[in-house]
C-alpha positions in Angstrom: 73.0 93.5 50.7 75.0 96.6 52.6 75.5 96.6 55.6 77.9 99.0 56.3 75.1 101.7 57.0 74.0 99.7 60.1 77.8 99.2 61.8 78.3 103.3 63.9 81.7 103.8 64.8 80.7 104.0 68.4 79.5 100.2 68.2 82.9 98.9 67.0 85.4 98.5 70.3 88.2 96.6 71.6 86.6 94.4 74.3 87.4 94.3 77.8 85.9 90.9 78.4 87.1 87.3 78.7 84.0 85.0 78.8 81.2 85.3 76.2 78.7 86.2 78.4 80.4 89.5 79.3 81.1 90.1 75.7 77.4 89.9 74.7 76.7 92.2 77.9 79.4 95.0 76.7 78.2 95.0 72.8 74.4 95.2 73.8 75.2 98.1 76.4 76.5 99.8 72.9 73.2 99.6 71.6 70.4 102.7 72.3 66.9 101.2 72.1 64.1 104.0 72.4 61.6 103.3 75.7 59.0 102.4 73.3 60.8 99.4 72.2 60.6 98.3 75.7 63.6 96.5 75.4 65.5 95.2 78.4 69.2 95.0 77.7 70.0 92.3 80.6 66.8 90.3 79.4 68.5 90.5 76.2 72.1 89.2 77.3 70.0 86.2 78.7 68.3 85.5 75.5 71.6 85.8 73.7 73.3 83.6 76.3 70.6 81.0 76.1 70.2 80.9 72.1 74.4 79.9 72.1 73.6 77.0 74.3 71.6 75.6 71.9 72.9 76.5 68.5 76.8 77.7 68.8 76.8 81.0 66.4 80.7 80.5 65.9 81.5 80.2 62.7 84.9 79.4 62.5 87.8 81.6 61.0 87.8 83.6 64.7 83.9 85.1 64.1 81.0 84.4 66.5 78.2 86.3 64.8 75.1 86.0 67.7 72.2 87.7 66.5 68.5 87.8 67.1 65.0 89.8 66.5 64.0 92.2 68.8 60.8 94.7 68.7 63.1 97.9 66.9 61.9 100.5 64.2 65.3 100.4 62.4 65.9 97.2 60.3 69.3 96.2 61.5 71.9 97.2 64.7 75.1 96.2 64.5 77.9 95.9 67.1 81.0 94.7 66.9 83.6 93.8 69.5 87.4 92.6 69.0 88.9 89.9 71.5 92.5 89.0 70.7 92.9 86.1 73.2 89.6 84.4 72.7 86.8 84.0 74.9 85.8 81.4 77.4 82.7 79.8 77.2 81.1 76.4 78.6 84.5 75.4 78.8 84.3 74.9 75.0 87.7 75.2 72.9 86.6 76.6 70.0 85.6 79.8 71.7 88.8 80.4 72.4 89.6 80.7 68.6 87.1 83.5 68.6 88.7 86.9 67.3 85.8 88.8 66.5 82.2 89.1 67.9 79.6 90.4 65.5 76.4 91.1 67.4 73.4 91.6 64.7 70.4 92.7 66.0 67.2 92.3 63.8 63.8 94.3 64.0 60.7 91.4 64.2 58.9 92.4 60.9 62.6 92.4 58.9 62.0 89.9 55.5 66.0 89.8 54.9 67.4 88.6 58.1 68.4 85.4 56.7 70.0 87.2 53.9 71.7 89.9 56.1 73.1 86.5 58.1 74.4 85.1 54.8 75.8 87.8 53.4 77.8 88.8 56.8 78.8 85.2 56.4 80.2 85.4 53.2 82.8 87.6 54.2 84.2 85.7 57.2 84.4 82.8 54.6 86.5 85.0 52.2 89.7 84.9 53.0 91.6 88.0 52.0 89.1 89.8 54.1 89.5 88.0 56.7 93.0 88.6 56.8 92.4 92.5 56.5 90.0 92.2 59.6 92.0 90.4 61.9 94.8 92.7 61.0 96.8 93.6 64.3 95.8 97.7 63.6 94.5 101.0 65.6 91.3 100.2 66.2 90.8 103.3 64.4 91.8 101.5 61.4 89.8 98.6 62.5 87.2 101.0 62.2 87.7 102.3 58.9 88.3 98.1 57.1 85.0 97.6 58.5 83.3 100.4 56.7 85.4 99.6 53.4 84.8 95.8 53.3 80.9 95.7 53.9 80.4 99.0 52.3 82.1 97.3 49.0 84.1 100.5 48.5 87.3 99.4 46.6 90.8 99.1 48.3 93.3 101.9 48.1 96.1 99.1 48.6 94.4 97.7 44.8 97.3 97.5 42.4 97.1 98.2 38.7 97.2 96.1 36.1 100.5 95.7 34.3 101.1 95.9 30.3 100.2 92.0 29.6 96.8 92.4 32.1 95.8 95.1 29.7 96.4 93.6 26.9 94.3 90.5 27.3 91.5 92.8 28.4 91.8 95.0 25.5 91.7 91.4 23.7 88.7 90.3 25.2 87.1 93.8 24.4 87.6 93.0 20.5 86.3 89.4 20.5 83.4 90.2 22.3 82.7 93.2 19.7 83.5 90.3 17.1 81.2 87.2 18.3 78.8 89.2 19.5 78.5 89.4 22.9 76.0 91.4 25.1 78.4 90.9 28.7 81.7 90.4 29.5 82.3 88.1 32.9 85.8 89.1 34.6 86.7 86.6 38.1 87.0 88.9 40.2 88.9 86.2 42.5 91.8 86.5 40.5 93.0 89.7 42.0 93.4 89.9 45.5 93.0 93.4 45.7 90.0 93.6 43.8 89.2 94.4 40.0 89.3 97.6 37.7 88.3 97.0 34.4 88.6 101.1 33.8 86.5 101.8 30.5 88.2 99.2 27.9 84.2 97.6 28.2 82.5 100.3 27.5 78.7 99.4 25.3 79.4 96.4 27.5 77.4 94.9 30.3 80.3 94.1 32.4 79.5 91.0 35.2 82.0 90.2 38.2 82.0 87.0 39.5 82.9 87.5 43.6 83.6 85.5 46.6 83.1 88.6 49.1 80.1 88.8 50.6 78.8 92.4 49.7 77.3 93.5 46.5 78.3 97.3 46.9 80.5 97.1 43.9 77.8 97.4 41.3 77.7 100.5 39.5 81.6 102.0 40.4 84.2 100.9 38.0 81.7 100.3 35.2 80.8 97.0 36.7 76.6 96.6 36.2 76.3 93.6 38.3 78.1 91.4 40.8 77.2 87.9 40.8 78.2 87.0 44.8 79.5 83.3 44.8 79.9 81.3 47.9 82.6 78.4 47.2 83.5 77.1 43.8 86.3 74.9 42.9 89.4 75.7 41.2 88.9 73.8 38.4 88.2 76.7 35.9 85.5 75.1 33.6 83.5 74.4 36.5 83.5 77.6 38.0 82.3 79.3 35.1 79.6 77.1 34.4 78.7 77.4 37.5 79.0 81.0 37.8 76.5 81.1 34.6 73.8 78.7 36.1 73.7 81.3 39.0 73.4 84.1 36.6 70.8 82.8 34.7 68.9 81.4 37.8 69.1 85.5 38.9 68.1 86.9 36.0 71.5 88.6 35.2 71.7 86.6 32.0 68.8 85.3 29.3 69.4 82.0 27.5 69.8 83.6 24.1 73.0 85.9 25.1 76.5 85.0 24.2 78.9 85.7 27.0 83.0 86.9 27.1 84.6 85.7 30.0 87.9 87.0 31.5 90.2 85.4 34.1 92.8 83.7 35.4 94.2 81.4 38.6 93.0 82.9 41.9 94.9 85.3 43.5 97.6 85.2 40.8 96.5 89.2 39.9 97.1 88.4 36.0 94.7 87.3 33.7 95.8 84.4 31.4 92.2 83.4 29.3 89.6 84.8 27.5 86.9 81.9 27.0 83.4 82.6 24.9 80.1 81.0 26.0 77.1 80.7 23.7 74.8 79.4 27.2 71.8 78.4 24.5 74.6 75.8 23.6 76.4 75.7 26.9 73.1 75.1 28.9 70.4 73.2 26.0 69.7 70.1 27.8 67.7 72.6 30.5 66.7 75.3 27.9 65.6 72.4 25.3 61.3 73.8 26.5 62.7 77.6 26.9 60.9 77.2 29.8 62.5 78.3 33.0 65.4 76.6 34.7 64.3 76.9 38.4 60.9 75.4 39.7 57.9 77.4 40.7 58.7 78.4 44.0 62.8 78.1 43.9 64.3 81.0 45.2 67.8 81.5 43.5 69.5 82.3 46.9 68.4 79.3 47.9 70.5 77.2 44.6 73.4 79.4 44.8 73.6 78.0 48.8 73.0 74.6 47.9 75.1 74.8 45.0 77.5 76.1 47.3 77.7 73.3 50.3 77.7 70.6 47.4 80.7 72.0 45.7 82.4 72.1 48.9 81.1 68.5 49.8 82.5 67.9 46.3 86.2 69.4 47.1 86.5 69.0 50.7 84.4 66.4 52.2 84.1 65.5 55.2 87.3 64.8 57.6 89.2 64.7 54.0 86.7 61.4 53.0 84.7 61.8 49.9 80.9 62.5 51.0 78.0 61.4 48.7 74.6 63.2 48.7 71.4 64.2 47.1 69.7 67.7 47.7 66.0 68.0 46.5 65.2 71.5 46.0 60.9 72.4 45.4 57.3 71.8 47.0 58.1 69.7 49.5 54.5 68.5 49.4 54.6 66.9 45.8 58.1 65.5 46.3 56.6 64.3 49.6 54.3 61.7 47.5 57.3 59.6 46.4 59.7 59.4 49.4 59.8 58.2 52.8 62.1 58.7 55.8 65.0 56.5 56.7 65.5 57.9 59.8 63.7 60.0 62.3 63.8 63.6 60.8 66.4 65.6 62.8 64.7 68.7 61.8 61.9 68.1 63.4 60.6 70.9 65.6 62.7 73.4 64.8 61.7 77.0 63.8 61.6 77.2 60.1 64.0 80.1 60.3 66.3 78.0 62.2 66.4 75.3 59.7 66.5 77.3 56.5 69.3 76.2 54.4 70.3 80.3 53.8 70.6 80.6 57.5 74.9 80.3 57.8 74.7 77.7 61.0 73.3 75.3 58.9 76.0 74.5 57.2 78.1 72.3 59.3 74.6 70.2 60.6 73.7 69.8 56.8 77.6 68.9 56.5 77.3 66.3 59.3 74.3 64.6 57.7 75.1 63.9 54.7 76.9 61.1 55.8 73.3 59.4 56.4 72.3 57.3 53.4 69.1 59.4 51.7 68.3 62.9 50.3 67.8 66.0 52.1 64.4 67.3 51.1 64.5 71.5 50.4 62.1 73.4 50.4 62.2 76.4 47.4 62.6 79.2 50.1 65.2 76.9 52.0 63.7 75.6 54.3 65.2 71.7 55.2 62.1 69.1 55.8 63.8 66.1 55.8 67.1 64.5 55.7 67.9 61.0 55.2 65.1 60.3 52.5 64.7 57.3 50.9 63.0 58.6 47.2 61.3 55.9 45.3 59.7 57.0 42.2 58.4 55.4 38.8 60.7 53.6 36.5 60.9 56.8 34.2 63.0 56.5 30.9 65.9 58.0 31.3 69.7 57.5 30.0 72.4 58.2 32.7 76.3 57.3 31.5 78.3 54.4 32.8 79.3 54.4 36.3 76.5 56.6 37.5 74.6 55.3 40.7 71.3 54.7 42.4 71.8 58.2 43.8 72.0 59.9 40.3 68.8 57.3 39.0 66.9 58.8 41.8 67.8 62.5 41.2 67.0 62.0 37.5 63.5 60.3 38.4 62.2 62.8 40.9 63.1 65.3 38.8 60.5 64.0 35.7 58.3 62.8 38.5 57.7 66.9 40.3 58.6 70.1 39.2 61.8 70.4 41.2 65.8 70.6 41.1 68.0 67.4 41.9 71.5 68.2 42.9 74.3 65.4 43.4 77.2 64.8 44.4 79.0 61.8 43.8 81.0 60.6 46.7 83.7 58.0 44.5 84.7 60.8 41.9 83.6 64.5 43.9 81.1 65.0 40.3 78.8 67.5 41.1 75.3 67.0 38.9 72.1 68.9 38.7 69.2 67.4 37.2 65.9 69.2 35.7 62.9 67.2 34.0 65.2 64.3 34.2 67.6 66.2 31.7 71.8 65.9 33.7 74.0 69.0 33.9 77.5 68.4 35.5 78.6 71.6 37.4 81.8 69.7 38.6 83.4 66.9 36.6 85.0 64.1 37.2 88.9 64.9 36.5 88.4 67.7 39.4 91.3 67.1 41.5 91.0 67.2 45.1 93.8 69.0 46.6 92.4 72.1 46.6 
């Protein structure tokens, strides 16, 4: 979602202070609360204060984003504060990292909090943005980056495409005319200025596939939709089949289209393939009933961000060793009937808000646990019940290929046992599987190199 409509000029300074406390005390004193809001700005510093001591809100790449819901008419208040030497805080190191402090204030009755959190998330993870916001510039200009990154308004700095970049879109123009295709994908993650695609698509619904974390692009530059991706790998197969599960999953695509696809390496700015997807073929062993890929319940967000931490379990892992896991993704009740804990549940007792897997400062304790032999239970609006979950099911019938685990029998025999999604990721060869009614669907194979 925007978000650029909630960050006023006025609420954007350099700060003044050198702890984190004092920070949080000069960004709420640029906030205006009405007296019938009844909010107390030092009560409010306190609550801020005592939140970080028990969940950190850094989130690494210099951005501390605290936030909380207070009782406001307006959905969202944003202040932000820059800090070029750090902070200090509870004699903590990483605070002194911090760059930026991103203060989001929610009203209590707001549905997309958790979305507003991810999506300002996104864009610390991205980063060319990154780079652009912790620019050394008038804080004027500091100013103005803010309004054109998270108002998705397109750079002025954007180059244009040279003679061979036209050509190959010009290219893919006339073989989508010629095998029929209803949209034409571009990566937008190959330019690091961002994408113009001018009018050469025209009659064509034109996707781009993102890593920034605003969707304000759709509808300028003759782009219909943006499909917001969190972390894929580089291996180019796997992004775009992953790209197209997401698309699917949200609707932007139906199983009978045939799609174009345009890119090339990221960040290179020049296009180098044109590949053709027919996703009835691409995608039959989940379409094989037409009926629909995600569960009752399953919120896409909530795939896309599971889809996401797997990929980078995948790539990454942990402390540069290969991590194994199992995500299971539906109603946690029914998958409930044929598991039981390994361990005592570390979620326990949270707020469900707190624990929801599209809440940003999950990510590293999801990271941490998947060390823990067992599956992480999801709920479909993302809430985490369980981690480390032993899952014992029937002996279903199903054919797995050679070298393929307990982990993978499990995810393939839940998945025929409840209506839900298994996600897996190997931890000997960094595959990255999903599994529906038993039926496998690698997002990540095998050969994927990890030096990424």
């Amino acid at each position: 979602m925007r978000l650029d409509s909630f960050i006023a000029q006025s609420r954007v300074i350099d700060l003044k202070s050198t702890d984190f406390k004092s920070a949080l005390s000069e960004l709420v004193g640029l906030c205006r609360f009405p007296k019938s809001t009844k909010v107390d700005p030092g009560a409010l510093v306190e609550e801020l204060h005592e939140r970080e001591h028990q969940m950190t809100t850094y989130l690494g790449n210099g951005v501390a984003l605290p936030h909380t819901r207070i009782p406001m008419k307006r959905a969202f208040m944003i202040a932000v504060g820059r800090c070029p030497n750090g902070l200090s805080y509870d004699g903590r190191r990483e605070y002194g990292e911090v760059r930026l402090v991103f203060l989001l204030l929610a009203a209590e009755g707001t549905r997309n909090y958790l979305y507003s959190l991810a999506s300002l998330a996104r864009v610390f993870q991205d980063k060319a943005m990154m780079e652009r916001l912790l620019a050394p510039i008038p804080l004027t200009e500091f100013r103005k980056e803010l309004k054109t990154i998270f108002g998705g308004e397109v750079s002025k700095r954007r180059r244009k495409h040279n003679r061979f970049n036209n050509l190959i879109l010009r290219e893919a123009a006339t073989i989508a005319k010629g095998a029929n295709c209803s949209t034409i994908l571009v990566f937008g993650d190959t330019f690091g200025g961002g994408v113009d695609v001018g009018n050469i698509f025209k009659g064509f619904k034109t996707v781009l596939i993102a890593q920034a974390g605003t969707d304000g692009g759709a509808g300028k530059n003759n782009i219909s939709d943006i499909l917001p991706v969190r972390s894929f790998s580089n291996n180019r197969f796997s992004q775009l089949r992953s790209a197209v599960l997401i698309g699917l999953t949200r609707g932007v695509f139906s199983s009978h289209e045939r799609l174009c696809c345009v890119g090339g390496l990221p960040q290179s700015n020049q296009f180098d393939s044109i590949i053709v997807v027919d996703i009835e073929r691409e995608f039959h062993t989940m379409l094989t009933q037409k009926s629909n890929i995600l569960p009752a319940g399953v919120l896409p967000e909530v795939v896309e961000r599971v889809i996401g931490i797997a990929t980078e379990l995948a790539v990454e892992g942990r402390e540069g060793h290969p991590v194994g896991c199992l995500f299971i993704l539906g109603d946690s009740k029914a998958i409930g009937e044929y598991t039981k804990p390994l361990i005592l549940n570390p979620f326990y007792g949270y707020q469900e808000e707190d624990r929801n897997i599209l809440n940003p400062f999950m990510d590293e304790t999801v990271k941490e646990l998947s060390s823990i032999d067992g599956a992480f239970i999801v709920r479909g609006d993302g809430v985490l019940e369980a981690a480390g979950t032993l899952i014992n099911t029937p002996a279903y019938q199903h054919k797995l290929p050679s070298g393929l685990g307990s982990r993978h029998a499990a995810a393939a025999s839940i998945s025929q046992a409840v209506d839900c999604l298994s996600i897996v990721v190997s931890g000997s060869t960094g595959q990255v599987t999903l599994f529906r009614s038993g039926e496998m669907f690698p997002l990540i194979e095998k050969a994927m190199s990890r030096n990424v």
